[in-house]
N, CA, C and O atoms as a Tinker XYZ file with bonds, in Angstrom:
   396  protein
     1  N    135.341000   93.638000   93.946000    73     2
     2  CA   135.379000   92.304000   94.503000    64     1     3
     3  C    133.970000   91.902000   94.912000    63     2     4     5
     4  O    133.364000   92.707000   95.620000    81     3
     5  N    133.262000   90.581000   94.510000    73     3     6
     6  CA   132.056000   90.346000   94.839000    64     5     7
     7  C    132.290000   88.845000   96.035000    63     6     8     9
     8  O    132.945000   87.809000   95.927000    81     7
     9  N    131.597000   89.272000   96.880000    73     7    10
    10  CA   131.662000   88.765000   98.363000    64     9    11
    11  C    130.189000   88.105000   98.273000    63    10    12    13
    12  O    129.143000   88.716000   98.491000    81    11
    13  N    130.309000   86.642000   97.884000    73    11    14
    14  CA   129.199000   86.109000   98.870000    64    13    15
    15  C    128.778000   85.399000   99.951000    63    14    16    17
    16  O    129.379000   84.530000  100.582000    81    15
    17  N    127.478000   85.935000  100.136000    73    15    18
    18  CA   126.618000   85.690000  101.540000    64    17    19
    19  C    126.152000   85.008000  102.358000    63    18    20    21
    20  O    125.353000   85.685000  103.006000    81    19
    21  N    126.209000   83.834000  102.771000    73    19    22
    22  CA   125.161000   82.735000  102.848000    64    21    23
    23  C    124.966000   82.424000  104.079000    63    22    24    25
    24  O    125.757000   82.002000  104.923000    81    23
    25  N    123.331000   82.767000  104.162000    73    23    26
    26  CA   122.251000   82.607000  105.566000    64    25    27
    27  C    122.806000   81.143000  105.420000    63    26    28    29
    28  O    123.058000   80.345000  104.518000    81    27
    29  N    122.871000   81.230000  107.001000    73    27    30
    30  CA   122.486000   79.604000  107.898000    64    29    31
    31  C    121.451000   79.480000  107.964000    63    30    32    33
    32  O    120.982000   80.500000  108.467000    81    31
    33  N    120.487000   78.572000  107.679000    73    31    34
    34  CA   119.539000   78.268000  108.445000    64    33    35
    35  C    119.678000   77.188000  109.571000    63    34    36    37
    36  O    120.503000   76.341000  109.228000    81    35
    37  N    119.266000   77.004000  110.510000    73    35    38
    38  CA   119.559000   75.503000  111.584000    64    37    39
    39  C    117.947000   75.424000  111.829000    63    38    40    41
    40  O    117.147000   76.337000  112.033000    81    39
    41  N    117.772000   74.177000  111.748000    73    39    42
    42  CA   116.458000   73.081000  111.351000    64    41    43
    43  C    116.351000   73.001000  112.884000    63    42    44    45
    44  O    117.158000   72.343000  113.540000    81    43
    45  N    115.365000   73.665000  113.422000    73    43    46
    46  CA   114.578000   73.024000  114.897000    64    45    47
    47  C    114.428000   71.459000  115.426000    63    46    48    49
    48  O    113.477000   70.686000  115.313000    81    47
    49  N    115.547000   71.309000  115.959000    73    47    50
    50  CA   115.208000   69.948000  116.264000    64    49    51
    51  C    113.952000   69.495000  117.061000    63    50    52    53
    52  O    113.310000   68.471000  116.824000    81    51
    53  N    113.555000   70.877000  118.552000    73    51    54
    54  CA   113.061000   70.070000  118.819000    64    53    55
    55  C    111.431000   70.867000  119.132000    63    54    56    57
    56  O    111.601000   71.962000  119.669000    81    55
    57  N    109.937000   70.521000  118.898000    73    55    58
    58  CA   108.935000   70.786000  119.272000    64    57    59
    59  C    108.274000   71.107000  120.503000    63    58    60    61
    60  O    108.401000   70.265000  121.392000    81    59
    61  N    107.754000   71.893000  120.702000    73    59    62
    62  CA   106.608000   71.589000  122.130000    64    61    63
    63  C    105.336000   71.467000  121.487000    63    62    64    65
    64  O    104.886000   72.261000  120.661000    81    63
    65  N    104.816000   70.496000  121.883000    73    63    66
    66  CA   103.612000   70.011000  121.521000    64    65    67
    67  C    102.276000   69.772000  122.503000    63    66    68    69
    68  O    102.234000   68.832000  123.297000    81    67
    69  N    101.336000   70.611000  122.370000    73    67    70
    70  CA   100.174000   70.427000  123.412000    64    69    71
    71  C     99.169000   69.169000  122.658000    63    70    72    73
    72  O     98.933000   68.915000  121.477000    81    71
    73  N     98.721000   68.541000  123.954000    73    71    74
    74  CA    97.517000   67.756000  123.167000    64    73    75
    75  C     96.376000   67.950000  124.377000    63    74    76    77
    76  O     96.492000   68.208000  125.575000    81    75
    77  N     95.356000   67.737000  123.615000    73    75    78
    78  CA    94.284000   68.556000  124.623000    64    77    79
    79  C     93.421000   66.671000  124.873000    63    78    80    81
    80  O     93.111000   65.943000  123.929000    81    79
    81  N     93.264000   66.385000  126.105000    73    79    82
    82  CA    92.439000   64.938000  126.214000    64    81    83
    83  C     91.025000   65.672000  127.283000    63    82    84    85
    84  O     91.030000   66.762000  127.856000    81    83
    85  N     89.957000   64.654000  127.261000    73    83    86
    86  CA    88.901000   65.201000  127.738000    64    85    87
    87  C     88.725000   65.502000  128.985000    63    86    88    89
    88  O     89.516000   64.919000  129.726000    81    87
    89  N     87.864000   66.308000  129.584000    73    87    90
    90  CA    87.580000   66.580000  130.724000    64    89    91
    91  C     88.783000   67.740000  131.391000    63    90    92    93
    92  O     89.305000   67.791000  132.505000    81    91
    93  N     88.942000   68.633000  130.129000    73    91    94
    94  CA    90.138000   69.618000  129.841000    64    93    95
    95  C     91.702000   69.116000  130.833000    63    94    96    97
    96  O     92.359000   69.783000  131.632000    81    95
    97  N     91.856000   67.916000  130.428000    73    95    98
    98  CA    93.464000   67.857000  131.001000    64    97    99
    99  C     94.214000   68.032000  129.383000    63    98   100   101
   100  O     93.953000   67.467000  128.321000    81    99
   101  N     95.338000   69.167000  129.772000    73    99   102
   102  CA    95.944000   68.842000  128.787000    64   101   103
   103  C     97.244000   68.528000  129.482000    63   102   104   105
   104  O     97.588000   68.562000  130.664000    81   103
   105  N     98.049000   68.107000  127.995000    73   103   106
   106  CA    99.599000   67.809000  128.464000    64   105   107
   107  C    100.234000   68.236000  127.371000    63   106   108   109
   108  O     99.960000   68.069000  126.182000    81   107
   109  N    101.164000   68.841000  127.922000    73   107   110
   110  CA   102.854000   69.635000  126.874000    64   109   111
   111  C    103.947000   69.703000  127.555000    63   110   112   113
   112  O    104.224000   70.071000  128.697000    81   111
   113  N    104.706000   69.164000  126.408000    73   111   114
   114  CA   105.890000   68.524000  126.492000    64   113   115
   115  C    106.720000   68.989000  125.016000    63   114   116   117
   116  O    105.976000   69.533000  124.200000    81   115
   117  N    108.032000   68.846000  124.634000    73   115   118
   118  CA   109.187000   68.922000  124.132000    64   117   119
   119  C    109.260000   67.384000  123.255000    63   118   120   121
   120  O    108.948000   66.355000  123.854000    81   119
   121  N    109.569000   67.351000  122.227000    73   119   122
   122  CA   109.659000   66.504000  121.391000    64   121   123
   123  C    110.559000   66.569000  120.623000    63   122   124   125
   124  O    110.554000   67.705000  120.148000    81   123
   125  N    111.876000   65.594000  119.949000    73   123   126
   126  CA   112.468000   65.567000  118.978000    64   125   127
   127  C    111.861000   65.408000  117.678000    63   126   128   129
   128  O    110.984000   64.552000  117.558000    81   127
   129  N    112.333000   66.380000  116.306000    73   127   130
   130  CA   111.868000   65.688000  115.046000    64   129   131
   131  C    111.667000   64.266000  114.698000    63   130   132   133
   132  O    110.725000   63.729000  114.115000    81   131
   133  N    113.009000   63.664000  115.291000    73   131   134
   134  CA   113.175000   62.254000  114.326000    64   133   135
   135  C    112.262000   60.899000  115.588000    63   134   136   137
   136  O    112.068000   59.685000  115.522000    81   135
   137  N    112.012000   61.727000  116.368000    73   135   138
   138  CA   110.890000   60.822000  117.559000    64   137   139
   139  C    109.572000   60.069000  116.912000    63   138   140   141
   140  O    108.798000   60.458000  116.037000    81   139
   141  N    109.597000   59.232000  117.432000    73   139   142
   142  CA   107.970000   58.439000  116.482000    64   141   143
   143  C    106.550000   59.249000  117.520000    63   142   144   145
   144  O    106.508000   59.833000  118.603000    81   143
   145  N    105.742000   58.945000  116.672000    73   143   146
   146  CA   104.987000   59.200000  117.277000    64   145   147
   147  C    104.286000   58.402000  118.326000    63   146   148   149
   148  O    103.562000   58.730000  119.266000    81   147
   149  N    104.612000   57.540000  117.992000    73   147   150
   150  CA   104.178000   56.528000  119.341000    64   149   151
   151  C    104.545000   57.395000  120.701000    63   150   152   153
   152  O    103.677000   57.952000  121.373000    81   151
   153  N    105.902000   57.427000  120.996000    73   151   154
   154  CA   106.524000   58.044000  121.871000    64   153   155
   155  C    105.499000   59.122000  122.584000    63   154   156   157
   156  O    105.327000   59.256000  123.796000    81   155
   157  N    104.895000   59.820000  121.570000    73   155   158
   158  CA   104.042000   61.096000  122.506000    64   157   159
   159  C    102.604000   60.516000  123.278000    63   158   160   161
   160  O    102.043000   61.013000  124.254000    81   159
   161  N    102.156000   59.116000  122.382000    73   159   162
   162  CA   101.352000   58.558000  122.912000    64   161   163
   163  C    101.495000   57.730000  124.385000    63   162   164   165
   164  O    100.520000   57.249000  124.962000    81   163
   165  N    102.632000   57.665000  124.795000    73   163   166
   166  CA   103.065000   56.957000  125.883000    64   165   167
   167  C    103.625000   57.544000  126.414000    63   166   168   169
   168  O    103.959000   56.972000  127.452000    81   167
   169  N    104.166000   58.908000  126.299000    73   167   170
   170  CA   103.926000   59.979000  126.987000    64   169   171
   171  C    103.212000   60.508000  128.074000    63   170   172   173
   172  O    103.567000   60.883000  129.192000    81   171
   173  N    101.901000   60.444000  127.386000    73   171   174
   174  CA   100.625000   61.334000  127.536000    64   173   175
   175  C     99.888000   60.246000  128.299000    63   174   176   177
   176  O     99.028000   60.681000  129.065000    81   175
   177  N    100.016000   59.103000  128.264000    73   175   178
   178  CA    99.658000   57.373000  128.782000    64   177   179
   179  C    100.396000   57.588000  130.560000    63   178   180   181
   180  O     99.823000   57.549000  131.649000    81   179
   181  N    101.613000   57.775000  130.273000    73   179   182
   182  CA   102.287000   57.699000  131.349000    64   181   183
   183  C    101.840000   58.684000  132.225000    63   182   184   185
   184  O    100.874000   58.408000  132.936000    81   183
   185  N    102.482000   60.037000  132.328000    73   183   186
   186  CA   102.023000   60.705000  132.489000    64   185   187
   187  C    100.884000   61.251000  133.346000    63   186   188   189
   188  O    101.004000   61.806000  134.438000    81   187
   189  N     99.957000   61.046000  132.792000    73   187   190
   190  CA    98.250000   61.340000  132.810000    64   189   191
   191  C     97.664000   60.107000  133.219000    63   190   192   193
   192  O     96.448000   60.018000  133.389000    81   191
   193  N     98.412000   59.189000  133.381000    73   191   194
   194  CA    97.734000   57.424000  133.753000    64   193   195
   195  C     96.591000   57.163000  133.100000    63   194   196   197
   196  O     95.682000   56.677000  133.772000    81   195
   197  N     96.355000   57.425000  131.619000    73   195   198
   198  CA    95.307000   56.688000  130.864000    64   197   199
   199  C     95.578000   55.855000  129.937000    63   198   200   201
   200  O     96.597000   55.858000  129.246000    81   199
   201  N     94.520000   54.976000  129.871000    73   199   202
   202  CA    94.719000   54.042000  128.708000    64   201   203
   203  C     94.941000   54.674000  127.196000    63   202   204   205
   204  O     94.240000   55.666000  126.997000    81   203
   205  N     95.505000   54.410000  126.462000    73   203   206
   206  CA    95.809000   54.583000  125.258000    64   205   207
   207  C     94.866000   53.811000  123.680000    63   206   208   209
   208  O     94.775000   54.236000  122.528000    81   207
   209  N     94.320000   52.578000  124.332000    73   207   210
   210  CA    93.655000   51.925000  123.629000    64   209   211
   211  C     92.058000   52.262000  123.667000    63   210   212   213
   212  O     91.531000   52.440000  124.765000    81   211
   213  N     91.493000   52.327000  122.789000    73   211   214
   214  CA    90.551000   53.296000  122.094000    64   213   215
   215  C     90.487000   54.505000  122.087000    63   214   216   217
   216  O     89.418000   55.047000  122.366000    81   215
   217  N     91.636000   55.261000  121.761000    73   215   218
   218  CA    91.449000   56.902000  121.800000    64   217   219
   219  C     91.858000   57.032000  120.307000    63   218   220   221
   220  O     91.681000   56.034000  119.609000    81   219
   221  N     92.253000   57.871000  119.879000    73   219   222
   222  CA    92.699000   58.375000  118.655000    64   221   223
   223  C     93.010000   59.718000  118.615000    63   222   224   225
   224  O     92.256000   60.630000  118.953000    81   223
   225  N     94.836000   59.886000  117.933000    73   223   226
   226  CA    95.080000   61.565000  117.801000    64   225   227
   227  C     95.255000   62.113000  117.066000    63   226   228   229
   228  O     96.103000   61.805000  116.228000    81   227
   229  N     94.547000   63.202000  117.002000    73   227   230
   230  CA    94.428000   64.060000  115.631000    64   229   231
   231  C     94.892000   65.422000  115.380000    63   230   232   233
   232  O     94.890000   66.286000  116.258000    81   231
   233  N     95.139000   65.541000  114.638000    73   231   234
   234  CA    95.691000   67.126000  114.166000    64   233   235
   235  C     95.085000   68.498000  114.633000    63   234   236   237
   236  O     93.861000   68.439000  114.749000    81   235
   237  N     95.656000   69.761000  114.939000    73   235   238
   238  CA    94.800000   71.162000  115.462000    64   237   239
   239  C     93.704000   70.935000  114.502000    63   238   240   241
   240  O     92.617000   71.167000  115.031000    81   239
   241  N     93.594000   70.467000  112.959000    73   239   242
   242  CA    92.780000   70.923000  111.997000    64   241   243
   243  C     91.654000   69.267000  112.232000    63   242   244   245
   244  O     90.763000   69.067000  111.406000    81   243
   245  N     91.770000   68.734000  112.849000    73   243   246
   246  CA    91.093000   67.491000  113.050000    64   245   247
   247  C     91.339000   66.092000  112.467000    63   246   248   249
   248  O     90.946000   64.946000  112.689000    81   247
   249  N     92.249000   66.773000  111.542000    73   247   250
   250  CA    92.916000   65.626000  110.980000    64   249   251
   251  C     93.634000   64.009000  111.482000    63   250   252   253
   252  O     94.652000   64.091000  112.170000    81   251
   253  N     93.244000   62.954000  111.230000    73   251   254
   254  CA    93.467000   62.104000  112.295000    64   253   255
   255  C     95.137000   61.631000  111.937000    63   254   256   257
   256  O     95.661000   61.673000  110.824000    81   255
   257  N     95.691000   61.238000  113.051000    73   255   258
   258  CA    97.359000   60.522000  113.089000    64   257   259
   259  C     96.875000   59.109000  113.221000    63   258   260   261
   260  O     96.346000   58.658000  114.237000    81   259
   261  N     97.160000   58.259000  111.802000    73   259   262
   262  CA    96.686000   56.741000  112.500000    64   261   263
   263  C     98.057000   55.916000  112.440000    63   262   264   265
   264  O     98.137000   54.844000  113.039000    81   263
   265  N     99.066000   56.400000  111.755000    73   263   266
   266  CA   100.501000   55.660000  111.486000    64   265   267
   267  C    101.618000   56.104000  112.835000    63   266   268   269
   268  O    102.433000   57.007000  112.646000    81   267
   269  N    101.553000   55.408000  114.116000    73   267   270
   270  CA   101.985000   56.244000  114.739000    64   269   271
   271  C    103.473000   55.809000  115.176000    63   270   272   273
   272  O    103.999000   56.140000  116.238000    81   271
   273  N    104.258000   54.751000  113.851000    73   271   274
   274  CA   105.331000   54.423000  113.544000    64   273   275
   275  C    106.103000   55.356000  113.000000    63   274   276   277
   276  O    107.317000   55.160000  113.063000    81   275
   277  N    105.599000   56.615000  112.326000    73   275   278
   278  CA   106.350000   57.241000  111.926000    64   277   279
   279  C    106.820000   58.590000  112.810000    63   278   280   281
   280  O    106.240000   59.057000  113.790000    81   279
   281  N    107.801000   58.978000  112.295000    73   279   282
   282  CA   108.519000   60.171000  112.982000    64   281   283
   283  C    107.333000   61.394000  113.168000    63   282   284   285
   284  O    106.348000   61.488000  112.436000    81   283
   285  N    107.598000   62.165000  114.132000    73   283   286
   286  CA   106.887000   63.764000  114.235000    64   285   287
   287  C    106.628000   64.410000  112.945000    63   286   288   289
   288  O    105.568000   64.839000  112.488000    81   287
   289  N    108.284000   64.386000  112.254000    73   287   290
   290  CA   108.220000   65.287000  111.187000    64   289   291
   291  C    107.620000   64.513000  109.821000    63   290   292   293
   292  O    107.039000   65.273000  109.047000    81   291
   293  N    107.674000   63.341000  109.492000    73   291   294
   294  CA   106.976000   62.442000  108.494000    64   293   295
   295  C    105.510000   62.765000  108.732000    63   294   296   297
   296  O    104.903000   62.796000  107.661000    81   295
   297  N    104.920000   62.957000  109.546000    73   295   298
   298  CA   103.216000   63.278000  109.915000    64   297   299
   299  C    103.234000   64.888000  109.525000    63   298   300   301
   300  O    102.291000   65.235000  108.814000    81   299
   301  N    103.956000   65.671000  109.808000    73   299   302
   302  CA   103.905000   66.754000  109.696000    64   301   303
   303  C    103.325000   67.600000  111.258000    63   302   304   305
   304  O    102.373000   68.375000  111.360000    81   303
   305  N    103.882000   67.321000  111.895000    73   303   306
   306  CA   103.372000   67.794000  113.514000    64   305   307
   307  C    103.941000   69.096000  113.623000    63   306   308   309
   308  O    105.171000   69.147000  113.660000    81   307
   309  N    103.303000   70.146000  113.682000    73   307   310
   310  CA   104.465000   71.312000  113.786000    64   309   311
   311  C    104.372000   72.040000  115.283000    63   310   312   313
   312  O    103.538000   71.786000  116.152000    81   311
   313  N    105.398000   72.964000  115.345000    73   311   314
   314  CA   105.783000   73.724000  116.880000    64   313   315
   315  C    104.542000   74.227000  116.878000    63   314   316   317
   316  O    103.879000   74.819000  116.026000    81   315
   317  N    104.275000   73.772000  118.361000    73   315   318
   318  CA   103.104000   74.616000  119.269000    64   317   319
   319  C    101.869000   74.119000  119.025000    63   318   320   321
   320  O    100.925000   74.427000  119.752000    81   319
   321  N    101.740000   73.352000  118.046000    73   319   322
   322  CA   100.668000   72.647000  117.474000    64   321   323
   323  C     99.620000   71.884000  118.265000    63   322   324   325
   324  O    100.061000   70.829000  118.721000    81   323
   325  N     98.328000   72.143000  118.553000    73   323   326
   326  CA    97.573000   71.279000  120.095000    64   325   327
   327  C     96.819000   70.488000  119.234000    63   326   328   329
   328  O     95.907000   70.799000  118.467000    81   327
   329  N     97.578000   68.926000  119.590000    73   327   330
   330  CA    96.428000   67.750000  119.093000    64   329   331
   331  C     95.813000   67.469000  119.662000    63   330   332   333
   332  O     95.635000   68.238000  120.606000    81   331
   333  N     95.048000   66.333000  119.648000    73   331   334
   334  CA    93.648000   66.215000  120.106000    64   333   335
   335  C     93.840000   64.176000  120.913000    63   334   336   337
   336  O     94.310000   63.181000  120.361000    81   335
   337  N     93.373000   64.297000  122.009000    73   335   338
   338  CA    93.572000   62.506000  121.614000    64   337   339
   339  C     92.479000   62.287000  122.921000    63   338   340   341
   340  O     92.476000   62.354000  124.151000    81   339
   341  N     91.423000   61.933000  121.624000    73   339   342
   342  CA    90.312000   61.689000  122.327000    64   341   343
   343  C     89.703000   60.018000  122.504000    63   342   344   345
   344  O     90.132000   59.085000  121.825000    81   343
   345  N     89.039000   59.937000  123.153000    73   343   346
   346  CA    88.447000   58.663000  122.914000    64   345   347
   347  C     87.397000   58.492000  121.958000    63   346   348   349
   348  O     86.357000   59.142000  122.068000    81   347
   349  N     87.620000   57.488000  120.819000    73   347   350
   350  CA    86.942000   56.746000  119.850000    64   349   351
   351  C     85.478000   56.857000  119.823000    63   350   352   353
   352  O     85.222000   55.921000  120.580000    81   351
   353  N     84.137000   57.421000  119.428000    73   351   354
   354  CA    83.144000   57.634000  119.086000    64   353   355
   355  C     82.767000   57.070000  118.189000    63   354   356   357
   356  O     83.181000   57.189000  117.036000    81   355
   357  N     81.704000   56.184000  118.674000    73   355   358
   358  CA    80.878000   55.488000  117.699000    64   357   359
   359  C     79.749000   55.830000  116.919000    63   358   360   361
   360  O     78.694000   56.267000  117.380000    81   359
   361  N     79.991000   55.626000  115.754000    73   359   362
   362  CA    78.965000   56.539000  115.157000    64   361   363
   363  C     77.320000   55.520000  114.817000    63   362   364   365
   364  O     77.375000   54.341000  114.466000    81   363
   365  N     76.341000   56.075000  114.961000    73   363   366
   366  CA    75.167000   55.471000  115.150000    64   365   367
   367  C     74.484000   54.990000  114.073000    63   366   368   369
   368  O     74.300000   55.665000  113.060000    81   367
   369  N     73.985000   53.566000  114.258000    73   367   370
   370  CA    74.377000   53.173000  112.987000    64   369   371
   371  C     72.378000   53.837000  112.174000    63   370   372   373
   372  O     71.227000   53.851000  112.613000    81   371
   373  N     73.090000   54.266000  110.823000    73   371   374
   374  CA    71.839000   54.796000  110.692000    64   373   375
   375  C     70.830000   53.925000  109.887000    63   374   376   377
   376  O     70.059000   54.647000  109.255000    81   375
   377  N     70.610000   52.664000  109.725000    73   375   378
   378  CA    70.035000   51.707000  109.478000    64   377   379
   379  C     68.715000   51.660000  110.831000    63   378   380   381
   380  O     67.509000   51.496000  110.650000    81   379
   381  N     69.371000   51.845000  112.044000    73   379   382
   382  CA    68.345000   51.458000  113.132000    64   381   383
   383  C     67.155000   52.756000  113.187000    63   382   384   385
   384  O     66.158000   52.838000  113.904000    81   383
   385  N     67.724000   53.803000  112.046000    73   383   386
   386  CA    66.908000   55.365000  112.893000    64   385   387
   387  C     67.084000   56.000000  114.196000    63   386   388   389
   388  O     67.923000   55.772000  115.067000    81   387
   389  N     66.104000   56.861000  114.154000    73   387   390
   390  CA    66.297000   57.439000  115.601000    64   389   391
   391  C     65.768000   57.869000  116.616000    63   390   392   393
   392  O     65.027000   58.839000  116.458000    81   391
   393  N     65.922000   57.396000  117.819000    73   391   394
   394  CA    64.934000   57.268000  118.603000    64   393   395
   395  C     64.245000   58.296000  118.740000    63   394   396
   396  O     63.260000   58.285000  119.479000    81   395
């Protein structure tokens, strides 16, 4: 008699996610997959009482998040993962040279 086997897998719903902001505050928190990403940004807004407008968050690998309509898992955000959400740096424009 042949008997088969079959692993469950069950899909992690939900993340902890560190994000590291400057002047070493970080913040971690628990996240659903199907959560936008906005959500972690107003989070971390609330929270931490900072402005949100001119920062930008980016991936452990530096990679930047600029669509932040989409879900956790559509970006690819994974468990334990420490993003980054720094404030916006202007880069110098190299036309003027340098002092």
């Amino acid at each position: 008699m042949l008997i088969n086997v079959y692993k469950i897998t069950m899909k992690k719903e939900k993340l902890t996610i560190k994000v590291l902001i400057e002047n070493d505050q970080v913040f971690t928190d628990e996240f659903n997959l199907n959560q936008k990403v906005q959500v972690i940004v107003n989070k971390i807004s609330a929270d931490l009482k900072i402005d949100a407008e001119g920062r930008e968050l980016r991936h452990e690998n530096g990679e930047p998040i600029e669509d932040f309509t989409k879900t956790i898992e559509d970006i690819n955000i994974q468990d334990v993962e420490c993003l980054r959400f720094f404030k916006k740096s202007t880069k110098p424009d190299r036309d003027k040279g340098f002092a």
